[in-house]
C-alpha positions in Angstrom: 31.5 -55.6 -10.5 28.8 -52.6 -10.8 27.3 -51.3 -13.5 28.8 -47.8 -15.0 27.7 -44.9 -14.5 25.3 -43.7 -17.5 26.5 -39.9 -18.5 23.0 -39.0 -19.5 20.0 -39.5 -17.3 16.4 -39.7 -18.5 13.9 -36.9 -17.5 12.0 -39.2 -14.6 8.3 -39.8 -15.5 5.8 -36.7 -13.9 3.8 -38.2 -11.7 -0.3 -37.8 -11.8 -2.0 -35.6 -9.7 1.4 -33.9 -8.1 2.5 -30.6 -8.6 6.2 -30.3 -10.0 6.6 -26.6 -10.1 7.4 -25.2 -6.9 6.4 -21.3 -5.8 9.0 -19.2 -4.8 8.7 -18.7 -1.0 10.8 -16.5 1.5 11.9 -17.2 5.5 10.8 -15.4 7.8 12.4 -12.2 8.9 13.1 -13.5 12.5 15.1 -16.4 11.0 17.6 -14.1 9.1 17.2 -11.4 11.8 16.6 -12.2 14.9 14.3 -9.4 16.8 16.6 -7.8 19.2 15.7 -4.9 22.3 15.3 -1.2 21.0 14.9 0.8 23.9 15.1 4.1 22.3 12.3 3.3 19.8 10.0 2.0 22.9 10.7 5.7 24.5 9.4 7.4 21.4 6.7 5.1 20.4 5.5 5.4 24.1 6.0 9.6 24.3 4.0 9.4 20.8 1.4 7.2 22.5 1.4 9.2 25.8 1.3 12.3 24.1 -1.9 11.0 22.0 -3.5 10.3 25.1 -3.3 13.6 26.4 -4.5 15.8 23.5 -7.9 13.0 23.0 -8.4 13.7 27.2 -8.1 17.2 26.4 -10.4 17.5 24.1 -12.9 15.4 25.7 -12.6 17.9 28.9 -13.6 20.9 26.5 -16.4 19.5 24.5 -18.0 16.4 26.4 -17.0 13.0 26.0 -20.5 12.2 23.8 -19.7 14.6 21.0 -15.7 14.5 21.0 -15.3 10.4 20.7 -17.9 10.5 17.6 -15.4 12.1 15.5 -13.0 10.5 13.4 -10.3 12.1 14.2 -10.5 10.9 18.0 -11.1 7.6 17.4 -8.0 7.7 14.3 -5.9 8.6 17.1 -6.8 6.5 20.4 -6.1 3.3 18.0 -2.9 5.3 17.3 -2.0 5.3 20.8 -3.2 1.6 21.1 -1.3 0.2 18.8 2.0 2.6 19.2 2.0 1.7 23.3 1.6 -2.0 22.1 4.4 -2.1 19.6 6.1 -0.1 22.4 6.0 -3.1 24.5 7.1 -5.2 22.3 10.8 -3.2 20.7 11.3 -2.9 24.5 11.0 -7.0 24.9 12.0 -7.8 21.5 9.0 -9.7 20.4 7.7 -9.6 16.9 6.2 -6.1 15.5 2.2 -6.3 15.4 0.7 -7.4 12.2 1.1 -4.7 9.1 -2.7 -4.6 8.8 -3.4 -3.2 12.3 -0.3 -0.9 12.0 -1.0 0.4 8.2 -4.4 0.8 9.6 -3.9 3.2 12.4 -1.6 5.2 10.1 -3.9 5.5 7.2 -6.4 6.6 9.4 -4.6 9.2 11.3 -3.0 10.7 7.9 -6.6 10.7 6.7 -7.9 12.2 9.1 -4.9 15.1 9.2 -5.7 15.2 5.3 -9.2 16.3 5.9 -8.9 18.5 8.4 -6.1 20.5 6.6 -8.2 20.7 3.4 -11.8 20.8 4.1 -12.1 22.1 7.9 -8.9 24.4 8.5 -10.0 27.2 6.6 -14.2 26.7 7.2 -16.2 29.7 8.3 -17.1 29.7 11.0 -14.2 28.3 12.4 -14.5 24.5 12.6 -13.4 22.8 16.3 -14.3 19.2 17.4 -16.0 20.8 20.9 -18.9 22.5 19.2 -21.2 24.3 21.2 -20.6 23.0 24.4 -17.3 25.0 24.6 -19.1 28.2 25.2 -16.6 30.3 26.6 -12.4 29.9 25.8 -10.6 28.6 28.4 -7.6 30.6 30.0 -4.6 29.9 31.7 -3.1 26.6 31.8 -6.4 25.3 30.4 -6.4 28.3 27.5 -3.0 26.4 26.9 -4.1 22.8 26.6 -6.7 23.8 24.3 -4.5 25.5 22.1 -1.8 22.7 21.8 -4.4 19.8 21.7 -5.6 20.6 17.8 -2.1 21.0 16.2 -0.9 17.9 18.1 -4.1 15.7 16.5 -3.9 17.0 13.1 -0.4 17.3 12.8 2.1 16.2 15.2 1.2 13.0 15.9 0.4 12.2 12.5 3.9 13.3 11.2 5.6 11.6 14.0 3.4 8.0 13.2 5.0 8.4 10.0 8.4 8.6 11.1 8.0 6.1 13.1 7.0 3.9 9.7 9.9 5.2 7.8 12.6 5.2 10.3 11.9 2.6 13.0 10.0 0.1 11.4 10.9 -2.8 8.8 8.4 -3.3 5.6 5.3 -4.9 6.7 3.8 -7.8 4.8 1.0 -6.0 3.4 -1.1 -6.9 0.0 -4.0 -5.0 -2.4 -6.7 -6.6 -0.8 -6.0 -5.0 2.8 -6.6 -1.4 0.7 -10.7 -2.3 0.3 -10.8 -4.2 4.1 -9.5 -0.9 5.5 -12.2 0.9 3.8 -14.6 -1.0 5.9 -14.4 1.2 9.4 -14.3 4.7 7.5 -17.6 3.3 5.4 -19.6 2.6 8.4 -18.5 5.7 10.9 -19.5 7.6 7.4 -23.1 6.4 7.1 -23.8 6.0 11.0 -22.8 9.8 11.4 -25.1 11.2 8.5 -28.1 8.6 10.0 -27.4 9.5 13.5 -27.3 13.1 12.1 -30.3 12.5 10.3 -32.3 11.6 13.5 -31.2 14.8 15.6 -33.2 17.9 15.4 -31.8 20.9 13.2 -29.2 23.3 15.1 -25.6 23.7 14.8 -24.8 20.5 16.1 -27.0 17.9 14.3 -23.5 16.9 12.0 -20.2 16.2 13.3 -18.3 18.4 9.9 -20.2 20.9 7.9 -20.1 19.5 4.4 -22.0 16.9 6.1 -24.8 19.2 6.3 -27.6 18.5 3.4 -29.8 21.2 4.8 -27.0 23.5 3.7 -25.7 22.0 0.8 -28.0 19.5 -0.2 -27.7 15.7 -0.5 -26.3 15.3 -3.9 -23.7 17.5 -2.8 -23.5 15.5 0.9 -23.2 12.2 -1.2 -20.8 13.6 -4.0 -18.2 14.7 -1.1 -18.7 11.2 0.8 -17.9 9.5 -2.2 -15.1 11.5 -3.1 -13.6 11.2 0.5 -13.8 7.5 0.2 -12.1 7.4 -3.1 -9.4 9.0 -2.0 -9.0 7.3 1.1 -8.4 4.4 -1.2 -6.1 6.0 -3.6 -4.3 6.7 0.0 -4.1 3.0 1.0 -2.5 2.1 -2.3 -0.2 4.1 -1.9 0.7 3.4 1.9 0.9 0.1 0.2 2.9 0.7 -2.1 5.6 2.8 -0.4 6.0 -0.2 1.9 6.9 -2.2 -0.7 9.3 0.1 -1.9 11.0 1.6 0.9 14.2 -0.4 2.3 14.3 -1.9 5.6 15.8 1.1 8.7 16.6 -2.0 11.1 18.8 -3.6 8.0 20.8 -1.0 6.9 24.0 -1.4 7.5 23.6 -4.1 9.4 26.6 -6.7 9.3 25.6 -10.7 8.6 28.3 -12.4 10.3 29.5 -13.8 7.0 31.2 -13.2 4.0 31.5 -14.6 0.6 34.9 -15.1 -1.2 36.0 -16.5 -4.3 37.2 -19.9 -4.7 40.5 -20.8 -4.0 42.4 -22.7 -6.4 
């Protein structure tokens, strides 16, 4: 004969030293999605890298590869093409996307950098081009035509089509607050090696990379104010790269069936 069955059971003893509370935690997106081949997005992301490529060569045909790959702009935009031609690779194979970091990197910086150019250099007199001095003559023909295209596409079509490719063809990365400040870091330091490098050089029209860089022209508490002010809101940009993320839905979700269904209870 066995002992009944008590209704109520006592609340079991906690134990020392163990943690009873346990954190909320969520699986992993290839165990309620499995990756699957996109071939279409591997076309665009490759034409977007491709394309990339081409304007950066471009430029560095027109102006010297010294001067052209020390601006921010360039550099914004060949890890752009790096990390579009990898994630490329892997929507073709159906592999994993690349960490959000490095991607929410590359885009920040190539926004940034379209940012800038649109509202600082665009309208500077004289005009402002990457080339400087060593273009000393326009080019014409099908060069004259390269050289036209190159700009728009590094200041504006690439960076709208990176952020298409965020919106559209790529799920919510697991980024945090804390990646805002670490991608601060590379900005920081191309900031304060161009205005020591710059420092260095002797005067002329190509001793600084842009012209409010210039502190025999505008002085440096005017040099610092703007560097400080373009750092700040490259921050306020993160955050809210970050933030979007978080709140956009997943592309590769919607509408996506689960192979299940849930119905009431019968009886």
């Amino acid at each position: 004969m066995t002992a009944p069955i008590p209704r109520d059971i006592p609340d079991l003893p906690v134990i020392p030293g163990r943690r009873t509370n346990l954190t909320p935690s969520s699986p992993p997106a290839g165990a309620v999605a499995p990756p699957v081949r996109r071939p279409l997005t591997a076309v665009y992301r490759l034409l977007v890298a491709l394309a990339a490529l081409a304007a950066v060569t471009v430029e560095i045909l027109l102006g010297g590869p010294a001067r052209v790959l020390s601006h921010f702009t360039i550099q914004s935009t060949l890890l752009l093409a790096a990390v579009t031609l990898a994630s490329a690779g892997r929507a073709w194979t159906a592999r994993r996307p690349l960490p959000g970091a490095l991607t929410g990197a590359a885009l920040l910086y190539v926004v940034a950098a379209a940012l800038l150019h649109h509202v600082l250099l665009a309208d500077a007199a004289p005009a402002y081009t990457m080339t400087g001095p060593a273009a000393a003559a326009d080019p014409t023909g099908t060069a004259g035509t390269l050289a036209a295209l190159a700009p728009p596409a590094l200041h504006t079509l690439l960076p709208v089509a990176a952020v298409l490719d965020r919106l559209l063809l790529s799920p919510p990365a697991r980024i945090r607050l804390v990646h805002a400040a670490a991608w601060l870091l590379y900005p920081t330091a191309h900031l304060v090696l161009v205005l020591a490098i710059g420092g260095l050089l002797p005067a002329g029209p190509a001793r600084y990379l842009y012209p409010f860089q210039d502190p025999g022209r505008h002085g440096h508490p005017y040099v610092l104010g703007v560097s400080l002010l373009l750092l700040l809101a490259l921050y306020c940009l993160a955050l809210a790269l970050i933030a979007l993320d978080r709140a956009r839905p997943d592309p590769l979700r919607l509408g996506a069936k689960t192979g299940f269904r849930l119905r009431p209870p019968v009886g």
